[in-house]
N, C-alpha and C positions, 0 to 999 in steps of 0.2 A: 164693392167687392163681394162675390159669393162667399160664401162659407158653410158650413157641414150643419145641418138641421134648417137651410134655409128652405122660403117655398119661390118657385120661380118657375117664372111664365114661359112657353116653348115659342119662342120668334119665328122660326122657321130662316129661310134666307140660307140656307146651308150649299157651300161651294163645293162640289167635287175635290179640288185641288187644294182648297184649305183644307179641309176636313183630312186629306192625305198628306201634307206637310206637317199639322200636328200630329199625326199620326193616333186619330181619334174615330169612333165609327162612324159612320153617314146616318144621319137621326132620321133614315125614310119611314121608323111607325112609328114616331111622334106624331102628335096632334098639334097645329098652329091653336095657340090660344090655351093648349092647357096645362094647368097646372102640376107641377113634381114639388118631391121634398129631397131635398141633398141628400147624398149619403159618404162620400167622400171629395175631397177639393187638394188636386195637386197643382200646384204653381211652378210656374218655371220661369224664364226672361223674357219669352216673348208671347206666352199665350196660357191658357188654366186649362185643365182639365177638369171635367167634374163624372161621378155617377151619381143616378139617380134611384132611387128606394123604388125597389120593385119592375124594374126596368132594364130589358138586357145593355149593356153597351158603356163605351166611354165616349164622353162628347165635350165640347170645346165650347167654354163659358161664354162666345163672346155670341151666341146662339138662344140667348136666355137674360132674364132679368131677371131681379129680386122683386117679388109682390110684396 
């Protein structure tokens, strides 16, 4: 599970239609492979949102891993 101060890796792999069901931004200027630091983790029942430090947007945890 993510959480707030974590460092996690950008997967890429981002669906149009998921990305608009969670109702979270399309991560198009992420970089596959690089690295962020959390800044905030909202959970809900079917899906997390997270932002990231330094980074406009809200994006959808299941798009990222914990380093």
């Amino acid at each position: 599970m993510i959480q707030k101060r974590d460092t996690v890796e950008f997967l890429g792999g981002a669906v149009k239609e998921t990305v608009t069901w969670a109702g979270t931004d399309y991560p198009s200027h992420l970089n596959v492979g690089q690295q962020y630091c959390v800044e905030t983790v909202e959970i809900h029942a079917a899906f997390t949102r997270i932002t990231l430090a330094n980074t406009q947007g809200t994006f959808n945890s299941v798009h990222f891993r914990v380093v």
